[in-house]
C-alpha positions in Angstrom: -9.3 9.5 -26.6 -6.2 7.5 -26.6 -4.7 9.2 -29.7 -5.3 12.5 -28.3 -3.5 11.5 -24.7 -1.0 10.3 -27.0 -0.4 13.0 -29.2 -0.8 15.5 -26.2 2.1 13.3 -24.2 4.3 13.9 -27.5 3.9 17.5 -27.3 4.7 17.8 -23.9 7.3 14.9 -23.9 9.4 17.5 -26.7 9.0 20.4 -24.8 10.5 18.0 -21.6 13.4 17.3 -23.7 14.4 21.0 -24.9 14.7 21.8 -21.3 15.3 18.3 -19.7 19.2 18.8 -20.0 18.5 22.1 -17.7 16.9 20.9 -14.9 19.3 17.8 -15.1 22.0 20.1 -14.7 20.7 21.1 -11.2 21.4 17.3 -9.5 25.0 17.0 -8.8 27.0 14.3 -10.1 27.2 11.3 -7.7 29.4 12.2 -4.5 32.9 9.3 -4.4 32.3 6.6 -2.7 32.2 6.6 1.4 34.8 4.8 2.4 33.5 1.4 3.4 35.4 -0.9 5.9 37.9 -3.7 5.0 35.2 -6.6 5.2 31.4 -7.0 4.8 30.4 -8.6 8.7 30.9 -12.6 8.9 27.4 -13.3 8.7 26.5 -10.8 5.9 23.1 -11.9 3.4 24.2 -13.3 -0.2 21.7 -11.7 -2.8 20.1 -14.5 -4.9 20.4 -11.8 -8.0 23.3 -12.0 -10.3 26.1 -9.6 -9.2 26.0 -6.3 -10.9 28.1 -3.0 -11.4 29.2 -0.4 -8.7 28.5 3.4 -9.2 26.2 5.9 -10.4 22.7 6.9 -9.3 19.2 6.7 -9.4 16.6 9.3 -9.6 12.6 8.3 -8.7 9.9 10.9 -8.5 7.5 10.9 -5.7 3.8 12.5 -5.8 3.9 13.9 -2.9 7.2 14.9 -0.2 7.6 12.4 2.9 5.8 14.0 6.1 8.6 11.8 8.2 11.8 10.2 8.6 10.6 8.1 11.7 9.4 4.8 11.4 7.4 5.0 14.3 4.8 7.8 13.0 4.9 7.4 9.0 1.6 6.1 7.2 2.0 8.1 4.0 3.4 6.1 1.4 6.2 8.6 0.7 7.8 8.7 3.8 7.7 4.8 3.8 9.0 4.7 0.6 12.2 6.6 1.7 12.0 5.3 5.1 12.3 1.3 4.0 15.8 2.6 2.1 16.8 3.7 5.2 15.9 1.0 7.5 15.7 -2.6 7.7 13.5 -5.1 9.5 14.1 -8.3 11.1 12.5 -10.6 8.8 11.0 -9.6 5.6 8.7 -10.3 3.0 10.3 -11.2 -0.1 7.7 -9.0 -2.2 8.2 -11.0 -5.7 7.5 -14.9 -3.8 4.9 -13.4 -1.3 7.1 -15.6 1.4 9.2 -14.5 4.4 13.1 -14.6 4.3 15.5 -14.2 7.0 17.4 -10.5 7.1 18.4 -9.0 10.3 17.7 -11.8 12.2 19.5 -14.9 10.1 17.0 -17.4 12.3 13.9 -17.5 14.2 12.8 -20.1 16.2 9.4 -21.2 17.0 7.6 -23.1 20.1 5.7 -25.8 19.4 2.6 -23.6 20.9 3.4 -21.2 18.3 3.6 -18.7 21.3 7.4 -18.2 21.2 9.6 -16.5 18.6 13.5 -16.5 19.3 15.4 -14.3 17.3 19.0 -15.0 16.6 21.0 -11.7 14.9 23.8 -11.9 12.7 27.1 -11.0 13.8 28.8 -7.8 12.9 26.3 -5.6 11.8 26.5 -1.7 12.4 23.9 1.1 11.7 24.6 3.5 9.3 27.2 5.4 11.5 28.9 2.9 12.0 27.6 1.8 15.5 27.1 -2.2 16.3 23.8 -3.4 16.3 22.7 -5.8 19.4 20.0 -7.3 20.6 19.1 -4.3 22.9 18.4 -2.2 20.3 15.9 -4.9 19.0 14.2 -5.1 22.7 14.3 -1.0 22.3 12.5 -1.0 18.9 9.6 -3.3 19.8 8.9 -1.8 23.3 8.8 1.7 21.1 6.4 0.2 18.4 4.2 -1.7 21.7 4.1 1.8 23.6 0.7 3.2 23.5 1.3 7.2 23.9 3.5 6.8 20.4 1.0 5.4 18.9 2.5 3.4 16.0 0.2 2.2 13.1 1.7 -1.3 13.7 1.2 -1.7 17.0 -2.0 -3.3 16.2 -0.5 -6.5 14.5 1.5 -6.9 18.1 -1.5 -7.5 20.2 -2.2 -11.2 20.0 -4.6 -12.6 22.3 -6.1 -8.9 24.1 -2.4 -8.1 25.6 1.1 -7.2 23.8 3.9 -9.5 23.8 6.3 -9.6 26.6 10.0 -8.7 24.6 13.0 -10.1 26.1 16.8 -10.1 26.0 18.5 -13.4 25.9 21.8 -12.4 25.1 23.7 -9.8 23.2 23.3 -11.9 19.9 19.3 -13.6 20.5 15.5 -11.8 21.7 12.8 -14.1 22.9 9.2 -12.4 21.7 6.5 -13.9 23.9 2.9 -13.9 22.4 -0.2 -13.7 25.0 -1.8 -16.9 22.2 -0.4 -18.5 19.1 -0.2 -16.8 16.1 -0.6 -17.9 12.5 1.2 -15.4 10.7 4.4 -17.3 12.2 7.4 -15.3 11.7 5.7 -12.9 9.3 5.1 -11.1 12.4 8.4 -9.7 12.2 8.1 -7.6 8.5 8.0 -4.0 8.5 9.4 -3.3 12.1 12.4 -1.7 11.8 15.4 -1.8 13.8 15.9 1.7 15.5 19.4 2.6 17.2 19.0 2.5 20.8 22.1 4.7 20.9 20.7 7.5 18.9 16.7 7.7 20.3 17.5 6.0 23.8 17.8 9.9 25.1 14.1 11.2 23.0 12.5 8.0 24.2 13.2 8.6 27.6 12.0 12.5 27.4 8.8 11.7 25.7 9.3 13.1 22.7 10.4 10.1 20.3 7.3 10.1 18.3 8.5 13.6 17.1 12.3 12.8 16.7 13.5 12.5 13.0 11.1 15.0 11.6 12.3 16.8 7.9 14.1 19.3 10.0 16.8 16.7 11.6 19.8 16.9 10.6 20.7 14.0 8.1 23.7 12.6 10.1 21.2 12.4 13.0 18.9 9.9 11.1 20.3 6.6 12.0 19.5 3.1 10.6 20.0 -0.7 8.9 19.2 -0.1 5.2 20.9 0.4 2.3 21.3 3.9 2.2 21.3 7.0 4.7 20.2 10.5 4.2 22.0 13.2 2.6 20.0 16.2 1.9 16.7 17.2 2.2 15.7 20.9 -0.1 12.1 21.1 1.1 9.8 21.4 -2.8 12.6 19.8 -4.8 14.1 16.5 -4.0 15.3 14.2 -1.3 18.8 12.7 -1.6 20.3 9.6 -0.7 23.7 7.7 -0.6 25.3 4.4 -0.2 25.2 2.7 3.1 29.0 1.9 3.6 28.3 -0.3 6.3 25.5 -2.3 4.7 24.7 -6.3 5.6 24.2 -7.4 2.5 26.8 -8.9 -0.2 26.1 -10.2 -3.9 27.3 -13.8 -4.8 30.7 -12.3 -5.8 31.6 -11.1 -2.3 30.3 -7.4 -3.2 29.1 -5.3 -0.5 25.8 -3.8 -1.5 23.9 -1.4 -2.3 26.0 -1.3 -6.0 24.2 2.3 -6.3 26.4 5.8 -4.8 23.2 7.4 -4.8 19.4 7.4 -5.0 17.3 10.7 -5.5 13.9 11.3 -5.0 12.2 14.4 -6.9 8.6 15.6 -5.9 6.8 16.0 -8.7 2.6 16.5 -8.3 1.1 14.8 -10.5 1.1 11.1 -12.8 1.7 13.6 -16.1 4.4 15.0 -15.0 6.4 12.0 -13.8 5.4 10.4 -17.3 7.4 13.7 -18.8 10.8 13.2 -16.7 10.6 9.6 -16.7 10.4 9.9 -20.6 13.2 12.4 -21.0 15.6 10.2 -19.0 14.9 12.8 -15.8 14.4 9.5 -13.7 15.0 5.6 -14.3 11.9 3.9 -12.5 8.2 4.8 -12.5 5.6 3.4 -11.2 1.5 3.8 -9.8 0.8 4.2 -14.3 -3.0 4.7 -15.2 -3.7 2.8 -18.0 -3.5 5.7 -20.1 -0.2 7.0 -19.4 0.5 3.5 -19.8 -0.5 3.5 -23.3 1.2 6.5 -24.1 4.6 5.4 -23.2 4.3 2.0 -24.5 3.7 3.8 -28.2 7.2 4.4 -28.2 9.1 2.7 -24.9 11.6 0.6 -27.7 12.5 4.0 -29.3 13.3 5.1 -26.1 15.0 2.2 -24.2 12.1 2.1 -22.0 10.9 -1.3 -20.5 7.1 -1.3 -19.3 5.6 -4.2 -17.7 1.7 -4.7 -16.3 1.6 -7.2 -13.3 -1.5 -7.8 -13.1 -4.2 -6.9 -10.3 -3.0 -5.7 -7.5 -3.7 -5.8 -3.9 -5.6 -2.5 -3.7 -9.2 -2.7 -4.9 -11.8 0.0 -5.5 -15.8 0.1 -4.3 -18.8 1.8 -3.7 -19.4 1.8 0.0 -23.0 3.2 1.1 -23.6 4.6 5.0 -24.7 2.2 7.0 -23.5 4.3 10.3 -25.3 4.7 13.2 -26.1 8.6 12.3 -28.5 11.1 14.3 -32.0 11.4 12.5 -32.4 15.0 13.2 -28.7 16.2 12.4 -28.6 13.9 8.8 -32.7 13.7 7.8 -31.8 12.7 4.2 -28.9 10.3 5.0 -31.1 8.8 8.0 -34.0 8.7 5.5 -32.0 6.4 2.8 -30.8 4.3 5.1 -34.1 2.0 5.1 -32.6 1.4 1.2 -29.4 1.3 2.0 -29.9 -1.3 4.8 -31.3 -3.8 2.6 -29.3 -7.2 0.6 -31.8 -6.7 -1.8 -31.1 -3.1 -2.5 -27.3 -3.3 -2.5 -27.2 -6.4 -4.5 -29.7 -4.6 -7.4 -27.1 -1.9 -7.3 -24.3 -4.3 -7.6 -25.8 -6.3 -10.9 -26.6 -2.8 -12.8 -23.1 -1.8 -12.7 -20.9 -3.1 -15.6 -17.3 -3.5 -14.4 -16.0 -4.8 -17.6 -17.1 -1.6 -19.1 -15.0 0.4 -15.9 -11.8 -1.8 -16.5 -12.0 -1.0 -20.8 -13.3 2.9 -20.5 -11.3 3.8 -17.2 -8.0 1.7 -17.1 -7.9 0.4 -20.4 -8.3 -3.2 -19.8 -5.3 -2.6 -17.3 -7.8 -3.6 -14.2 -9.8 -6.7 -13.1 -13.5 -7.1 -12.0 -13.0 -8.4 -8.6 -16.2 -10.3 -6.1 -15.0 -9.5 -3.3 -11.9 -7.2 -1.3 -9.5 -10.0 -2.1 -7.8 -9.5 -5.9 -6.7 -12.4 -7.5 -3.3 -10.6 -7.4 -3.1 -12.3 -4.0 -2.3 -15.9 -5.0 -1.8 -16.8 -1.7 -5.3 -16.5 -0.5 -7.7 -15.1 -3.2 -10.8 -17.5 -3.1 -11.3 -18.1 -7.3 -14.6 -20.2 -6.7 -16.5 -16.4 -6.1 -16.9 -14.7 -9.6 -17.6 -10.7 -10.2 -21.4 -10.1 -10.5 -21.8 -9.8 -15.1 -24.2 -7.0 -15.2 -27.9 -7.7 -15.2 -30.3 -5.3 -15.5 -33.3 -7.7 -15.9 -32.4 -9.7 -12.5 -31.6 -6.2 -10.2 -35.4 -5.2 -11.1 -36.3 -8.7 -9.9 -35.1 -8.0 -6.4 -35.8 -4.2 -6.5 -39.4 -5.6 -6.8 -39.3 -8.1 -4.7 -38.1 -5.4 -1.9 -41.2 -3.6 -2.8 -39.3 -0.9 -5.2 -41.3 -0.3 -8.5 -41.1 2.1 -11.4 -43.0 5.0 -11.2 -45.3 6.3 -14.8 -42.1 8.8 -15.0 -39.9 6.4 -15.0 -38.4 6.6 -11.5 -37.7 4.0 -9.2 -39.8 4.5 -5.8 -39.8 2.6 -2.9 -42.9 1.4 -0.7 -43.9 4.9 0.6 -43.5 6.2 -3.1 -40.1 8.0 -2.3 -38.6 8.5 -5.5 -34.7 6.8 -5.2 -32.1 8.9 -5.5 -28.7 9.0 -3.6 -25.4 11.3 -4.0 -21.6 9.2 -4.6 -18.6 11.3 -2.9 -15.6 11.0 -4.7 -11.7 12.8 -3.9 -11.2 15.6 -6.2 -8.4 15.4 -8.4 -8.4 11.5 -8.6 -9.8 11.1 -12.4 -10.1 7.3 -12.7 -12.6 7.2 -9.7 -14.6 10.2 -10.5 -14.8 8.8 -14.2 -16.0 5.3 -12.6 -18.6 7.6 -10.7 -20.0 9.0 -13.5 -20.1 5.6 -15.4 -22.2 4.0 -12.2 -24.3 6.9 -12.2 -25.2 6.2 -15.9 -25.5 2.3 -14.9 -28.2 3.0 -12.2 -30.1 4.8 -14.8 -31.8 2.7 -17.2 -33.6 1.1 -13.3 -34.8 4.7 -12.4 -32.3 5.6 -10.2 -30.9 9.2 -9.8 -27.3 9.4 -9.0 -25.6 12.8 -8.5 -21.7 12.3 -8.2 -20.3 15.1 -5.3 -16.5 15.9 -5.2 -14.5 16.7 -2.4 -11.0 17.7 -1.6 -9.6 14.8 -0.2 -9.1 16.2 3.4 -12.8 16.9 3.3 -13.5 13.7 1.7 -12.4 11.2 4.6 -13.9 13.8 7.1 -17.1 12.9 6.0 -16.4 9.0 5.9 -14.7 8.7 9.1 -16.0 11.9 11.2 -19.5 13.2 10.5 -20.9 10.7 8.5 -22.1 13.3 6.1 -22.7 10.9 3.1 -24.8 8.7 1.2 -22.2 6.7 -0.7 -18.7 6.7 -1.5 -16.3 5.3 -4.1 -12.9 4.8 -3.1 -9.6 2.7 -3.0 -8.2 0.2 0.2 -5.9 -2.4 0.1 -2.1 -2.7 -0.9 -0.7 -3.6 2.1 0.2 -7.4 3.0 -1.2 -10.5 1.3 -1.8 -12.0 4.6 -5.2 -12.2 5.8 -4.1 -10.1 9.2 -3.8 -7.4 7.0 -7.4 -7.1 6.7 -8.6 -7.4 9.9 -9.1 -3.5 10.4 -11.6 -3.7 7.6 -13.5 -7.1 8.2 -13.6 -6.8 12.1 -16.7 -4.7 13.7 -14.9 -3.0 15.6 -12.1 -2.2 12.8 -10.7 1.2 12.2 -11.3 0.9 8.5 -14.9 -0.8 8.7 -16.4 1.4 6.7 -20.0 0.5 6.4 -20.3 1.0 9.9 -17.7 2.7 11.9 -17.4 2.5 15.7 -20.4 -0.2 16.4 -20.3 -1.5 19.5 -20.7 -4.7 18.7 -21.2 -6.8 15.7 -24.8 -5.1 14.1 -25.6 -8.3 12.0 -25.0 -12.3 12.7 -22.9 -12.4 9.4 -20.9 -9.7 11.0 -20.1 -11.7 14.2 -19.5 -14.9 12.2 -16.6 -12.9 10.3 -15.2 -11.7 13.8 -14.9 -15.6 14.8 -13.5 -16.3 11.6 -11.1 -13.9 11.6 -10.2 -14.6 15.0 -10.3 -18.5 14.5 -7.5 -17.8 11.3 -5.5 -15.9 13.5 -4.5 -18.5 15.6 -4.4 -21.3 13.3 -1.5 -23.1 12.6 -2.5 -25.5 9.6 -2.5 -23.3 6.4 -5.3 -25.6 4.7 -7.7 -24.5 7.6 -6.9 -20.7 7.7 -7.2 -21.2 4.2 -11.0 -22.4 4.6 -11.6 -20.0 7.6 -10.7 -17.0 5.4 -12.4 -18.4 2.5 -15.2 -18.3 3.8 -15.1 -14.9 5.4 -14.7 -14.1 1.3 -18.5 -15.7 0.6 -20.3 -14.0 3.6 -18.4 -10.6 2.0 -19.7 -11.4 -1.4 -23.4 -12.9 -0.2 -23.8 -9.4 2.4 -22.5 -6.9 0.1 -21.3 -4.3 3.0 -19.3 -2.4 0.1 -20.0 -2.7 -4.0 -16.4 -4.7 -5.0 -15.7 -3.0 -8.5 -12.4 -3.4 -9.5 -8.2 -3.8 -8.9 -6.3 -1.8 -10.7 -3.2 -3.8 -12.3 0.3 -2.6 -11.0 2.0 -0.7 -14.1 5.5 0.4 -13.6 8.5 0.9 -16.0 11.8 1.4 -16.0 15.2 2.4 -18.3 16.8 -0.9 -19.8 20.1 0.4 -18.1 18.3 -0.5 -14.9 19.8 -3.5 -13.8 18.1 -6.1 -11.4 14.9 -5.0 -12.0 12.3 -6.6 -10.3 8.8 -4.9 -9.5 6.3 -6.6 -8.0 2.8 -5.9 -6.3 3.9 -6.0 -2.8 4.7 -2.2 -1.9 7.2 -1.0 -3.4 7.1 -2.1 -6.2 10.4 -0.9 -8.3 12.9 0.0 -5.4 11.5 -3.3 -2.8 15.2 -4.5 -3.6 16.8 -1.2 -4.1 20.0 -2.6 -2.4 19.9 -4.9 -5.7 19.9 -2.3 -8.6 22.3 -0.7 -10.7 23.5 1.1 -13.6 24.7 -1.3 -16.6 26.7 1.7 -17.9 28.3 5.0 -16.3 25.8 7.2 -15.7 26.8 10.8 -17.4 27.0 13.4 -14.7 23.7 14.7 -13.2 22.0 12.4 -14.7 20.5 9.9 -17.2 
C-alpha cells in the first residue's frame, strides 16, 4: 500500500510539474515594499530568532476558504489561521515553549489575590493604517468579546467565578482587568484576544451589527489590526492575499522591523493530495496537517527536492469512540434507547476498550506517525499529561472476563448476547470523506469481532454528522477527533464539565448524572483557582484517572503533528500549538530571491 501511494504521488507529482509553471504564472510577483515610517516605536519586541533577509513571499494552501475576517465570530481554523496574521493579542503563548510571553502589553501585573491583572501597553504602536493604539481600544475589545448578543467563542474563558470581569481604563498607556475570583491560568488569560480598533468598529458596535462587520465582502483597507500583515485581496475559490504590515511592533536583534516577508498567500485547495502536489512542485513553501501516508511519500524524495519534513510527535488533538449516553426519548429512538442498558455499563465500555488494538490503528492507519493515548490528554502536552496512566494493550481474554461478569455470554452462533438474550450489535458514525477515521472504524469493527460483536460502520456528511451528535441524538456510537487547542487544563473544561458544550457522552444534563462526574466538576473548579502549580497539577491529574477508570469516551489515539517546509524557508519553527508553521510568521523569510510568482 505504501509503494502504490508512492508511485501514484510520482505520477501525479510530474503531471504537477508540467503545468506547475502555469498556474504559478497566475500569482503576481510581490508588490514593492509599503513605505514604512522612519523608526520602529520605542518600545518595539526584539525577536529571539537570528535576523534574517527582507523580501519575497510566501504561498500556504488552506483546505478549506476562511468563513471570516472578524475575530469576534471565527471558529473555523481557516479564518483563524488568516485572522492571527492579521491581529495580535495582548499576551501570547509562545507555541514552541508552551509558556506565555509579553506582546502587546510589555507587562502585566498581578494581585496578590490573583484577582487583578494590570496591563501596561507599549508605547508607539499603530494598527495597520497607521492609527495609535491605546488603552481604549483594549477596554473596547474585551467589553466586545464579554458581550453576550455577540456571542464570541471565548467569552467563556472570561467568566471566572459565575460573573465577567469588570474592564477598566487606568490611563492611556495601562487597563486594570478585574476577576469576580482568582484565576490560575494567571496571565494566560490574556492569549488569543485580539486587539480590535476602536476607531474602525466603534460605529458597528454601537449599531448592533459588529458580529457581522469584516465579513469576505469588506473591503480589505476596512480590515484593521496589530499583526504582521494586513489584507490585500480576497478572489472568492482561488486565494487570499496578504502583505507586510509597515507599521508592525516587532524588530529582529539587528534593529529590523518585521515581518522580513512583502507577502503571504493563501490558496484553497480541497483536499491533503492536492496540497502534497503544489507543495512538491514548489507551488507553496509550508505544509502542514500530513497523514502519515503523504508523509511517506514526500519523505521518499524530500532531499531531491529541497524539502525539509519533520514529525513532532503527538499532538494535542486525540481521536475516540464515544457511545450515547444522552438522555434520549424511548419512543422516538427504540433501538438507541434499547442499547443504552450496554452502553451505560463500566463493564461494557471497558470490554470494548481492551478488544481494540491501538498499536495496530497507529501502524495500519498513520503509519506509526500516532500514539496510543489513556486518556484525552496526549503526552504531546508536557506540561500536564499524567504519564503514570498507560493505553489499555489489547486483551481479548480479560474483555470476555467482564463481558461475563456483566452477564453477557456467547451465544451457540457465536454472538455475544446480553441477559435477556439480545444479540449485541451497535452502528459507529463516522464523517464522510475523513479516510483515517473511517479506516480506524473498520479496524474496530473487525476488533469487536472475534467477542461476538456486530459492528456496522455508518457515514455521514459531516454537516449531518454533528447534527446527530449534538441535535437529535440519532446514534449509537461515534468516532471522532477533539482537542488542539491550549495545553492548559481550562482548555478542557467544555469537555470534562457536565454541563460542557462539548460533553459528549451526555450533552445538556442538568446536573452531574454520576458521582465521578461531579467529583471532576470540583476538580476542575478547584484547578481553576489554584495558584500553586504542583496542586493544579494533582487536581488535574487526577481528573485524568477518574477519565481513564469511567471510560465516558474510548481514548484511541493522537495523531503526530507532520508538517514540512522548502529549505529556503528561513526561521522555521513548527510546533504543536496551532499554527503550527506560520505561529511566528512575522519571523520567516526567504534565504534567496524568490523568482517572480513564485517558488
Amino acid at each position: 500500500m505504501r509503494l502504490r501511494a508512492v508511485s501514484v504521488l510520482v505520477v501525479l507529482a510530474a503531471l504537477a510539474a508540467i503545468v506547475a509553471g502555469r498556474l504559478l504564472r497566475r500569482l503576481p510577483p510581490p508588490p514593492p515594499a509599503a513605505t514604512a515610517p522612519a523608526e520602529p516605536p520605542a518600545e518595539a519586541l526584539v525577536s529571539p530568532r537570528p535576523p534574517g533577509r527582507p523580501g519575497g513571499q510566501l504561498v500556504v494552501a488552506l483546505r478549506a476558504e476562511p468563513r471570516t475576517l472578524n475575530p469576534l465570530t471565527a471558529a473555523d481554523n481557516p479564518s483563524q489561521t488568516v485572522i492571527w496574521r492579521l491581529m495580535a493579542d495582548l499576551v501570547h503563548v509562545d507555541r514552541r515553549s508552551q509558556l506565555p510571553v509579553p506582546a502587546l502589553a510589555r507587562r502585566v501585573t498581578t494581585s496578590d489575590d490573583g484577582r487583578r491583572f494590570r496591563l501596561e501597553l507599549r508605547r508607539g504602536v499603530r494598527f495597520s493604517d497607521g492609527h495609535p493604539l491605546d488603552a481604549g481600544d483594549v477596554v473596547f475589545s474585551l467589553r466586545a468579546y464579554l458581550d453576550e448578543e455577540i456571542a464570541a467563542p471565548q467569552r467563556d474563558l472570561l467568566i471566572v467565578g459565575g460573573r465577567p470581569p469588570a474592564v477598566r481604563r487606568l490611563d492611556d498607556y495601562t487597563v486594570e482587568v478585574e476577576l469576580a475570583a482568582p484565576y490560575a491560568v494567571g496571565e494566560r488569560l490574556f492569549d488569543g484576544f485580539a486587539v480590535l480598533p476602536e476607531h474602525r468598529l466603534a460605529a458597528a458596535y454601537a449599531e448592533g451589527r459588529l458580529a457581522s462587520a469584516w465579513d469576505l465582502a469588506t473591503a480589505p483597507e476596512e480590515v484593521v489590526g496589530l499583526g504582521p500583515f494586513r489584507l490585500v485581496r480576497y478572489l472568492p475559490g482561488q486565494r487570499l492575499e496578504l502583505e507586510r504590515n509597515p507599521h508592525y511592533w516587532k524588530v529582529d536583534a539587528a534593529g529590523q522591523r518585521l515581518p522580513y516577508l512583502e507577502r503571504l498567500i493563501f490558496l484553497f485547495v480541497p483536499s491533503e493530495d492536492a496540497q502534497v502536489l503544489r507543495f512538491q512542485a514548489g507551488e507553496s513553501q509550508l505544509i502542514d496537517g500530513l497523514s502519515g501516508a503523504n508523509f511517506a511519500a514526500l519523505e521518499a524524495g524530500a532531499a531531491a527536492r529541497g524539502l525539509r519534513l519533520l514529525d513532532l510527535g503527538p499532538g494535542l488533538s486525540y481521536s475516540f469512540v464515544v457511545f450515547n449516553l444522552n438522555d434520549v426519548d424511548p419512543a422516538a429512538l427504540p433501538a438507541v434507547a434499547r442499547k443504552q442498558r450496554w452502553f451505560r455499563q463500566l463493564a461494557f465500555r471497558r470490554a470494548v476498550s481492551l478488544a481494540i488494538d491501538r498499536r495496530a490503528l497507529a501502524e495500519v492507519v498513520y503509519h506509526g506517525r500516532a500514539t496510543p493515548i489513556a486518556t484525552h490528554v496526549s503526552p504531546g502536552n508536557k506540561l500536564w499529561h499524567n504519564a503514570a496512566l498507560k493505553p489499555p494493550r489489547r486483551s481479548l481474554e480479560r474483555a470476555r472476563a467482564l463481558l461475563a461478569e456483566a452477564g453477557f455470554a456467547a451465544g451457540e452462533d457465536g454472538r455475544l448476547r446480553d441477559a435477556a438474550g439480545e444479540p449485541v450489535a451497535f452502528s459507529i458514525l463516522t464523517s464522510a470523506g475523513n479516510r483515517e477515521r473511517a479506516q480506524m472504524a473498520a479496524m474496530i469493527q473487525a476488533d469487536l469481532a472475534p467477542l461476538g460483536i456486530a459492528v456496522r460502520v455508518v457515514s455521514l456528511e459531516f454537516g449531518t454528522f454533528l447534527e446527530r451528535l449534538f441535535d437529535s441524538f440519532d446514534y449509537e456510537a461515534a468516532i471522532l477527533a477533539l482537542g488542539g487547542g491550549d495545553v492548559d487544563p481550562n482548555s478542557d473544561v467544555a469537555v470534562l464539565s457536565s454541563s460542557g458544550a462539548h460533553h459528549l457522552w451526555h450533552l445538556g444534563q442538568p446536573a452531574p448524572a454520576t458521582p465521578w462526574e461531579a467529583e471532576i466538576d470540583r476538580l476542575m473548579s478547584a484547578q481553576m483557582t489554584a495558584r500553586d502549580p504542583a496542586v493544579r497539577r494533582e487536581l488535574y491529574h487526577r481528573v485524568q484517572e477518574l477519565v481513564a477508570e469511567n471510560v465516558p469516551m474510548i481514548f484511541l489515539l493522537s495523531p503526530n503533528v507532520l508538517v514540512g517546509a522548502h529549505r529556503e524557508v528561513g526561521n522555521f519553527a513548527p510546533a504543536i500549538l496551532h499554527h503550527p508553521t506560520l505561529w511566528n510568521a512575522d519571523e520567516l523569510y526567504r534565504r534567496a530571491p524568490a523568482p517572480a510568482g513564485g517558488r
